[in-house]
N, C-alpha and C positions, 0 to 999 in steps of 0.2 A: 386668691392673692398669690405671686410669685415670691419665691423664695429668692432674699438675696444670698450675693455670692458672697464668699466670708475666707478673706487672705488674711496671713497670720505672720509678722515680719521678723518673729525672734528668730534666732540663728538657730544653729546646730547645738545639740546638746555636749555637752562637755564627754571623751570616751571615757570609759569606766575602769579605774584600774588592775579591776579583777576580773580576765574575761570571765571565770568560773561564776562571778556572783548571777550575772543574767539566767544560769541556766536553774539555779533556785528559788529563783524570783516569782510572785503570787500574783496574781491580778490584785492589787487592795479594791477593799468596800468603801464607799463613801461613807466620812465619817464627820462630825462637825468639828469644825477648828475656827474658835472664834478669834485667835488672834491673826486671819490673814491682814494680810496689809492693801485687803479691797477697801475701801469705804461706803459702798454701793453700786447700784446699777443705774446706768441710764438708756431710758426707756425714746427710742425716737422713732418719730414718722416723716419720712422724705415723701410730704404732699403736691409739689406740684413747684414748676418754674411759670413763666410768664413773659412777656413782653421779650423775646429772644431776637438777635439780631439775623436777618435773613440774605447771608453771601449767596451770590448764584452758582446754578448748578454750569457744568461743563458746556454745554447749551444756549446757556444762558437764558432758560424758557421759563426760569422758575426760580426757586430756592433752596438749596440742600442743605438741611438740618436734619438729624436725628441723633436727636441730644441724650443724655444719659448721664449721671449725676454719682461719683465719685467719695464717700466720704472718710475722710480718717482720722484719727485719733493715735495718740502715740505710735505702738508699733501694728495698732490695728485696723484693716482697711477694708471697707465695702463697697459695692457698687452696685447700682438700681439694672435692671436691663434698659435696652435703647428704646428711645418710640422714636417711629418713621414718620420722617416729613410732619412736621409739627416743629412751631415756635411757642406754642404753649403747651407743653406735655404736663402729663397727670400722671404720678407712679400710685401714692398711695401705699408706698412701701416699708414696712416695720422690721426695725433693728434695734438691737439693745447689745450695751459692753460694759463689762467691769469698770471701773474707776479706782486706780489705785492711788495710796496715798501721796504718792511722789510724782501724777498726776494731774492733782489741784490746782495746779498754774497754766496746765496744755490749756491749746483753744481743739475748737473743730473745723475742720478745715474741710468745705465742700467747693468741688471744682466739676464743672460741666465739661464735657466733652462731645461733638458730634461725632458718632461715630462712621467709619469711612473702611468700605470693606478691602479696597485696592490698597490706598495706604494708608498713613500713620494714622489712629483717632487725633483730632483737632482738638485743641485746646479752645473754650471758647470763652468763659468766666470765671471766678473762683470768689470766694469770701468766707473769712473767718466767725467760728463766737465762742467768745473764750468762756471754758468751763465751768467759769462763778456764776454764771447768769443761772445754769440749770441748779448749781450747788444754796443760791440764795433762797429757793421757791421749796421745802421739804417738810414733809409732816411734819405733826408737832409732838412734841414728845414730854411726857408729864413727866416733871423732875422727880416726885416720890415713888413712884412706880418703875421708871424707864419705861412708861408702855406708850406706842404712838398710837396715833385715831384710828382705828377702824377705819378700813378702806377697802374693804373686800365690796368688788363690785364688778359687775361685767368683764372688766377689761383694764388692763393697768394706765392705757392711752384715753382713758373717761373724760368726759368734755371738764367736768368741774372741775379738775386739780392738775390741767396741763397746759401748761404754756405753750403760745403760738406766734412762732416768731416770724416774721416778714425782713429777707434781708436781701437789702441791694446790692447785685453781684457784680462785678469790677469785669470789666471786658479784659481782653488783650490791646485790642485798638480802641480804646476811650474815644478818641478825637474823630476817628473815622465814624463813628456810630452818634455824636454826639448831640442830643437833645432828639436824636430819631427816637431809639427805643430806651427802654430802662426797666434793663431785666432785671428780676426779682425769683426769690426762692422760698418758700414756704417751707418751715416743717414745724412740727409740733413733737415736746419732748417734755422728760421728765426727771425728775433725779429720785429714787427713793434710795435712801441707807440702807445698809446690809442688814442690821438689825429688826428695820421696821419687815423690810420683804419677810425675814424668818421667823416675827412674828403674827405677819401675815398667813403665812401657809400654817402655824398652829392653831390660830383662828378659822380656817378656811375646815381644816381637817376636825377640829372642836364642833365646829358646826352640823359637819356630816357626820357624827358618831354620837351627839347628842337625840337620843330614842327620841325621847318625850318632847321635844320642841320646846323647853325649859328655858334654857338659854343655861344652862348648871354640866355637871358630868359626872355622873356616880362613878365609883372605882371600878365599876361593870365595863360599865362604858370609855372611862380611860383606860382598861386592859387592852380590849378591844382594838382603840386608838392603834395601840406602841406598839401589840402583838404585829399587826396589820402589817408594819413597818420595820418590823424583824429588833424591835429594841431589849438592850441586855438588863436593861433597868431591874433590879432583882425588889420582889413583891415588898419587905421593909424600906425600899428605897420611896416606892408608890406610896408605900402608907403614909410615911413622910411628908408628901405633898398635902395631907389632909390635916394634919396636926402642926404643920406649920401653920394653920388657920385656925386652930382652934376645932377643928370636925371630926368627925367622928367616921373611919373609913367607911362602918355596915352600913349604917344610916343618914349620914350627910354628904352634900354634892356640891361641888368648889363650883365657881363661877368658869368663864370661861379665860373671864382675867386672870383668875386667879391659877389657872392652870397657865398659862402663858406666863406667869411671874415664876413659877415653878419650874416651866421648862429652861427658860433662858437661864436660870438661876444654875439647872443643872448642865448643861450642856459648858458653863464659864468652870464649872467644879470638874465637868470631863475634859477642858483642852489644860487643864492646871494641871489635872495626875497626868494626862500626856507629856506636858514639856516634863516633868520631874522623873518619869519611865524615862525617856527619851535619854534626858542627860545623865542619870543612872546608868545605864545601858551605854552610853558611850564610856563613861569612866573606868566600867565595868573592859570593856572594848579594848581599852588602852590597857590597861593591868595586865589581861591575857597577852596582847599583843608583846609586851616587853618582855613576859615571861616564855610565851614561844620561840622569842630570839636569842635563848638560852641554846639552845638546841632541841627542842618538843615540836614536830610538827603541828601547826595551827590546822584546824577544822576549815573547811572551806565559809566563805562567806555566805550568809545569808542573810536577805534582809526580810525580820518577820513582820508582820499586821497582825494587826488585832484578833483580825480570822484564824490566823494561829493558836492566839489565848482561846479565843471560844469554843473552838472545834479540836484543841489539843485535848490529853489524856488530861483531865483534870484531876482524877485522882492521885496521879505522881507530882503534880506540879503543886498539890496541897501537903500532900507527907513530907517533904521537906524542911516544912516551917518555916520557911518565907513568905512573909507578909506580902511581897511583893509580885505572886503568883497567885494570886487570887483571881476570881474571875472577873476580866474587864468590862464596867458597865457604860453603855453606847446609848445614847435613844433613842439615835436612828444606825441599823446597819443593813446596807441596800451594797449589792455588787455594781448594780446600773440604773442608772437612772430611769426611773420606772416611766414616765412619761416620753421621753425622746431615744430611752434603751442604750443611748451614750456608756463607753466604760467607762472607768476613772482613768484620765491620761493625767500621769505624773511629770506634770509642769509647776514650775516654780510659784506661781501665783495663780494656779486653779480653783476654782471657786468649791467653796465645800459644797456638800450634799444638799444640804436644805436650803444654801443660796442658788443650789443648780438645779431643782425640785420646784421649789417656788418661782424662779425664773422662768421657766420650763411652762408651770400651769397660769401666771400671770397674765399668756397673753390671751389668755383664757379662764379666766379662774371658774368655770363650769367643769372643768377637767380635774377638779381635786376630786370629785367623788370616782371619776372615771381611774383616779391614781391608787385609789383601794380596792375598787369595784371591777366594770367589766373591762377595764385594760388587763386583766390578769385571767382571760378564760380560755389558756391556749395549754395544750400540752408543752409545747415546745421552751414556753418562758419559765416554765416550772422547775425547770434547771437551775434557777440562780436561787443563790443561798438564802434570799427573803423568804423561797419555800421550804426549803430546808433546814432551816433556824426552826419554823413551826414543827416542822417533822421530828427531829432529832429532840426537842424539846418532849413532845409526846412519847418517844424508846420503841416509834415504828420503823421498820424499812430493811424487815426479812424479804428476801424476793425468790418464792417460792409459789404453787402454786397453793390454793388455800390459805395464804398467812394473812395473818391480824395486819396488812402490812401497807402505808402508802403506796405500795404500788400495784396498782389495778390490775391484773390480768386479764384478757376477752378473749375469747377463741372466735374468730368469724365462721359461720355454720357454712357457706361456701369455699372459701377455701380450707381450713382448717388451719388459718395461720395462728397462730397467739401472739398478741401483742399489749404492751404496754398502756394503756392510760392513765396519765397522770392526772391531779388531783389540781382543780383551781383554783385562784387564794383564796376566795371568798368560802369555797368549800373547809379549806384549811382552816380559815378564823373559826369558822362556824362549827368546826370539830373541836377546832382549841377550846369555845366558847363551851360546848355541849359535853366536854369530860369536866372542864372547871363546873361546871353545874353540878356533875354527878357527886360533888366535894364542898360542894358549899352549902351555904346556910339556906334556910328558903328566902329570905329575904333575898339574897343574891342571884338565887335563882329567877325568882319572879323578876328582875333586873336583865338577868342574861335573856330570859325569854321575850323580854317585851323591845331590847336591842333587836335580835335577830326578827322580830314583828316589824320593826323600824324599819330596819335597812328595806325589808322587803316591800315596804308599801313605799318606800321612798324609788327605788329602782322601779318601781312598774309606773308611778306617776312619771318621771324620768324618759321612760323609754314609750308611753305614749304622746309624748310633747313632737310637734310638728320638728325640732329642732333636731330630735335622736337621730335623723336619717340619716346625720352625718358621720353613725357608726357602723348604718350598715356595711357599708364596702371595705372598711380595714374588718370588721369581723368575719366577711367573706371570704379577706387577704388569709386571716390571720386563722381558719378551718379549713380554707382549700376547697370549700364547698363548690356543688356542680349546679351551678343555677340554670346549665339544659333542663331539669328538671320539674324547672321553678313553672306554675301555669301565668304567673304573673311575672313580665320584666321589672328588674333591678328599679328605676325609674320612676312605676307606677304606684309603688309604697310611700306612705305617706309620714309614718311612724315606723320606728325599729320595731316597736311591735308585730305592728301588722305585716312586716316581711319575715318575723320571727316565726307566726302559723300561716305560715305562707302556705295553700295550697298546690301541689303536684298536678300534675299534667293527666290524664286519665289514659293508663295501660303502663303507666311506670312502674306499677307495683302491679303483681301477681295472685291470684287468688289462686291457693293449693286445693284440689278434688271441686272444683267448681262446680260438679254433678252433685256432690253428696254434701248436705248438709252434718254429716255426724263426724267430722272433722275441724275439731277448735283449731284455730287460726287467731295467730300474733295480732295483738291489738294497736301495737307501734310499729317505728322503727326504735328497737331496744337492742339492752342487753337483758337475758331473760334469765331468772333461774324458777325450776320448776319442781315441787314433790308433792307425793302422792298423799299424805297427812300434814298437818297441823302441828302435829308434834314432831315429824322427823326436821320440819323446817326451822323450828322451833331448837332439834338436835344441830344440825347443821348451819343455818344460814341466821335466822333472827333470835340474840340474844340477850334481848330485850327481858328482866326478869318479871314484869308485868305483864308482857304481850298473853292478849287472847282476844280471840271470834269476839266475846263479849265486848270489848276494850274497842276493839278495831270498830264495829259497827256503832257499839254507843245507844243513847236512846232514841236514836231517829229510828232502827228496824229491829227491834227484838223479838218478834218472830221468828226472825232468821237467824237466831242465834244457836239454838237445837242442833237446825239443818243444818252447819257448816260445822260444828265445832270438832267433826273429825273427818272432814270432809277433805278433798284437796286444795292447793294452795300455790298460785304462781305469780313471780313478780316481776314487774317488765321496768326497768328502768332507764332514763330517758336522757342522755347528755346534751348538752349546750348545743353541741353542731349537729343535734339528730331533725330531723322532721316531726315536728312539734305536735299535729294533728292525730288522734284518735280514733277509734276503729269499734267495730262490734267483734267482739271473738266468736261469735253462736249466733244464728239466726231465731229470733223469738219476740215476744213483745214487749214494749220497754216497760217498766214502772216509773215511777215516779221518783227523782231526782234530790238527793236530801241534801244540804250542807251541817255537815260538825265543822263548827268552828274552832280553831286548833290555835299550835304554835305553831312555828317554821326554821326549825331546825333542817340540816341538813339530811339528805337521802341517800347520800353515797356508801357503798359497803360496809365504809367503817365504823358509820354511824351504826348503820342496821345490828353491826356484831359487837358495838357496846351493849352497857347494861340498862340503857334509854330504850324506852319504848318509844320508836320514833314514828310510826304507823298508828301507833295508839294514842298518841301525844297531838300528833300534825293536823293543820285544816286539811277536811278531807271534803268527797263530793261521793254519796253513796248513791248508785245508779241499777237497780233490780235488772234483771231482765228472766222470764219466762221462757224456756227454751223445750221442746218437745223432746228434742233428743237429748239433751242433758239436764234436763229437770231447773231448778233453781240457781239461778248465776248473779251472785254479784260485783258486779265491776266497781275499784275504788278506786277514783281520781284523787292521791297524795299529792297535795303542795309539799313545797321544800321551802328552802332558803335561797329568794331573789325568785322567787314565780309571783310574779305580778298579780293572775286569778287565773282560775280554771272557769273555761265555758263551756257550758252543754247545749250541742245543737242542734239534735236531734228530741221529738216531742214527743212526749209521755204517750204513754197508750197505744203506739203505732206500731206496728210490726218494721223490726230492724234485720235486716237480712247481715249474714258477714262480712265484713269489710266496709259496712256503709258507716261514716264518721257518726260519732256519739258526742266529739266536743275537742277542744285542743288548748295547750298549757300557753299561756305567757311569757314571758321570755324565765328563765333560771333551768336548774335539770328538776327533775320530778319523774312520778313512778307509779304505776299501774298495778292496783293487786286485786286477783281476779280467786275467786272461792267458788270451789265448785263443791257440790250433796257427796259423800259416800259413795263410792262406786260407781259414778257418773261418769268419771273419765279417765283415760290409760294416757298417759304423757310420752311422745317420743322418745324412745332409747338414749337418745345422743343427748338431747336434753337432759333426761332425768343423771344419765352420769358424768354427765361436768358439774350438775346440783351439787352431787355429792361431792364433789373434790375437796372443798367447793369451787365451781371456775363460771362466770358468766359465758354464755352465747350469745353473740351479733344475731339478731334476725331482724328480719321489716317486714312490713306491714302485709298480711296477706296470706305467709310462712303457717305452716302445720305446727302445732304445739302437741296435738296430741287427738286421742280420737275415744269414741266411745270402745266400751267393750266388745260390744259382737260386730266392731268394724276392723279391718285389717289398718296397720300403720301404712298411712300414705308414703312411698316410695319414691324418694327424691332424686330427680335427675342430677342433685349438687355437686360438685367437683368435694371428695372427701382428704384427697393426699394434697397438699400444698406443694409438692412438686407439677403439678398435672394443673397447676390453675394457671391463668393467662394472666399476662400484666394486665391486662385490664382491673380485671378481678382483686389482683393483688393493689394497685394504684388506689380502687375504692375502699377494699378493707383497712388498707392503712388511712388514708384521710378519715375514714367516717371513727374509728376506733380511737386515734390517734390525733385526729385534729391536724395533720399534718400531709405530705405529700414527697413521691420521691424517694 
């Protein structure tokens, strides 16, 4: 469907009379303000004209029409593109615009045009319909409650609840055309209030954060919810919501009405302490102001947000003893709008946050889950304050190397760049999610745990549906990925899935000492950290206060519990934009392939270096393998948080040579740990001391880890000084590490 074009008729804004204030001006976050003076939205479709009058061309051989359909509203104006040479065109075109209250009397006023590329476009029809018609037809709204009907459903233009109006368009030359033709305009439209849309989107979002398919929401699950969405809601405030019902926060779960009465209830309580800040703040304004013009120079102007309250020194702003410096609670705060990435432009009758959210996914409402989920798997987006609300909440973001810290450092093993990877929201909830467990009750836990089960089995149903395809190509946009690589085109995938272990092209990846088997070899494309015990890793990298051999393997292989427990130890971990598919590290014969069923908690660093055992907690996939030159190896396929499943492709009993695939993850990140006997294996230098920093390594699939004893370290033709790499080099290591490009 083409985009229409979207003219905007208000004037020039008024200039400011402080030039000084512009320069301390914030971006604001979208914030709710329910007293705008919108009334709603309406929803329209410019479906089709008909019966058009046909003037002859220059020629005279024919008829020249190419019509195209104009419509507007107060000061705001659309237009369809042209179709060529046709008296019945078909657009099929969807627009939607605010309704403000001073509004209610306008008509809409759609006017045809042939267009005409030499001269002027022609006027060819027009007709009015005045704004009651859509304002008469609007959900229904229960007087005890204020809640409207439930309407979450495909598409906000759904055949059931939208009018189709058929209207006779008024020529220029009436008389010249008369009883010939009689053109006609189609469009179908809608009016929903502003209310019902933004209780629409808290239903739509109640939905997808309800684990259990209840139709209810524990306090787990409404965290969850607000965290998601960056809300200031402080935890007495949530509790609140459950004992205005009579329930019980640990153990009972509101409806999803009843969170919808809860929300709207608070967000009418946030725009009331807003106007009452607000006009404080100006009284405030005027006292100084009169006092300044004593003779005290006045402070420059600024105008603050909210973002100020939140991310200000809150400890000076509480010593004071003003009530009125407390911290502000928001329950949605978002810099941009997460579905169309829009800023906040401060216009006089901009639509808040959740009318422009919910607008946004309406015309799709399959995009609420993508508004929490995988619209947020970019490095690049990680910059706006929705992820840095979770951050700063948690007291991470040393950026150093080794720190407890959101920000990921990777060194690419060919150039030796180091760069940044940021953390994606879904990761971020699911770290918010996995410290609040480490603090809670078990009942709460058992809650957080069976949420992050949820989301996960929800996102891989999700992304096996023939529909997901339509995310492959913005997630392509949005990692910069090199689909030369890809063995299958773009095209030929049928599921985001299935483009997700998408297999590579054969010679794109390199296999290191291809003569000698006694050289282990990276089992992804990862980031790898590697040491030589259990315990140093144990010192260094997993501080999990459970973690061990015993824990990790479980009772699928306790035999092999001896063998490894001081054995080495290396873990390859797998982001979003990496190449999903799996590998043998050693040549040898497989075993037999176990599942522990687990949770799905997160695998990112910082998971690993809480006090959760996340390897020993997680579904995993234990996979033996027999190795001549390295004795006993077990490879452990870790799910995560949003990995759909893990599959093993490769068949028990057979002999696997290096590099030959063992199995590949589902779409989320996930993580390889590989155990090797005692003395079995010497781990590359370069590896083993970034381990220690601690600092991950870029490798892929093929790459030397390490070698037996009485073999020499395979010697890498790798570029090692980051001066001496090629752009090439450099262009890949930042996409693949970074998600980005450039």
């Amino acid at each position: 469907m083409s985009k229409i074009q979207t003219e905007d008729g208000n004037g020039k804004q008024q200039a400011k009379t402080t030039p000084k204030r512009k320069a301390f001006r914030r971006q604001k976050s979208y914030e709710l303000n329910v007293y705008s003076d919108i009334v709603g939205m309406a929803f329209m479709e410019i479906v089709s004209v008909s019966d058009l009058p046909s003037p002859k061309n220059m020629a005279r051989t024919s008829f020249d029409m190419d019509p195209f359909v104009v419509v507007s509203f107060g000061k705001k104006t659309f237009r369809t593109p042209y179709k060529r040479h046709t008296l019945n065109p078909v657009y099929n075109e969807k627009l939607l615009f605010p309704i403000q209250r001073n509004e209610r009397g306008y008509s809409i006023r759609f006017i045809v045009f042939d267009n005409d590329k030499l001269t002027l476009n022609d006027f060819v029809a027009d007709v009015e319909l005045h704004i009651k018609n859509l304002l008469g037809n609007v959900p229904h709204q229960d007087p005890d409650t204020g809640l409207y009907d439930a309407m979450l459903k495909n598409s906000v233009l759904s055949e059931a609840d939208v009018g189709t109006y058929v209207l006779p368009l008024k020529m220029k030359k009436m008389e010249k055309f008369s009883g010939a033709v009689a053109p006609r305009l189609t469009v179908r439209a809608k009016f929903v209030p502003y209310a019902a849309l933004r209780q629409q989107l808290w239903r739509g979002l109640a939905i997808q954060y309800d684990a259990d398919d209840t139709k209810t929401i524990s306090s787990v699950e409404l965290n969850a919810m607000l965290d998601s969405l960056g809300s200031t809601l402080s935890a007495q405030t949530r509790a609140n919501f459950f004992e205005r019902f009579g329930k019980n926060v640990e153990t009972d779960e509101l409806t999803i009405d009843e969170i919808i009465m809860c929300l709207e209830d608070q967000i009418v309580k946030d725009a009331e302490d807003q106007r009452r800040r607000i006009e404080t703040s100006d009284s405030v304004d005027s006292d100084t102001s009169s006092i300044s013009s004593v003779g005290t120079e006045s402070p420059p102007d600024k105008e603050y947000t909210a973002a100020d309250i939140i991310y200000g020194d809150t400890n000076s702003k509480q010593s004071n003893g003003n009530s009125n410096s407390t911290l502000v609670e928001r329950v949605i705060r978002l810099s941009v709008c997460p579905i169309c990435r829009q800023p906040r432009l401060n216009k006089r009758s901009e639509i808040d946050l959740v009318s422009h959210v919910a607008t946004c996914a309406s015309m799709s409402w399959d995009k609420l889950d993508a508004t929490v989920l995988d619209r947020y798997i970019t490095s690049s987006q990680a910059q706006s304050r929705w992820y840095t609300t979770i951050v700063k909440k948690l007291s991470y973001g040393n950026y150093k190397l080794g720190a407890n810290s959101a920000n990921i450092l990777v060194q690419d093993r060919v150039t030796g760049f180091i760069m940044e990877e940021k953390m994606s929201v879904y990761v971020r909830v699911g770290i918010r999610l996995l410290y609040k467990g480490l603090s809670s009750s078990r009942m709460e836990t058992k809650r957080i745990r069976s949420l992050l089960r949820s989301l996960s089995i929800k996102q891989g149903v999700k992304f096996d549906s023939p529909s997901s395809v339509s995310s492959i190509v913005p997630f392509i946009k949005f990692h910069n990925l090199d689909m030369s690589e890809s063995l299958e085109p773009v095209e030929n995938f049928k599921t985001f899935n299935e483009f997700f272990y998408r297999k590579l092209k054969p010679g794109v990846r390199t296999l290191d000492s291809p003569n000698s088997d006694h050289v282990a070899v990276s089992p992804a494309d990862c980031r790898a950290t590697v040491f030589p015990t259990v315990s140093k890793a144990q010192e260094v990298w997993i501080k999990g206060r459970p973690f061990s051999v015993s824990r990790l393997l479980g009772d699928q292989y306790p035999e092999y519990v001896d063998r490894f427990t001081e054995g080495a130890l290396a873990i390859f971990r797998l982001a979003p934009q990496d190449y999903h598919r799996f590998h043998s590290p050693v040549t040898g014969i497989l075993g037999e392939p176990k599942l522990i069923a687990g949770e799905y908690y997160t695998v990112n660093p910082m998971a690993i270096r809480s006090a959760l055992d996340v390897f020993g907690e997680n579904v995993r996939v234990l996979v033996p393998i027999q190795s001549e030159e390295f004795g006993s190896v077990m490879v452990i396929a870790v799910g995560a948080m949003m990995v759909g499943s893990t599959v093993i492709t490769a068949k028990p009993g057979e002999k696997i040579n290096r590099m030959d695939e063992l199995g590949y993850f589902q779409f989320g990140g996930s993580t390889l740990v590989v155990l090797f006997e005692p003395g079995a294996i010497v781990f590359d230098r370069d590896l083993e001391e970034n381990s220690f920093q601690p600092l991950e390594t870029l490798v892929t699939v093929g790459m030397s880890v390490g070698h037996t004893p009485s073999t020499e370290e395979w010697e890498r033709d790798d570029l090692k000084s980051p001066e001496d790499a090629s752009p090439e080099q450099k262009e890949r290591a930042k996409r693949v590490i970074t998600g980005l490009s450039g």
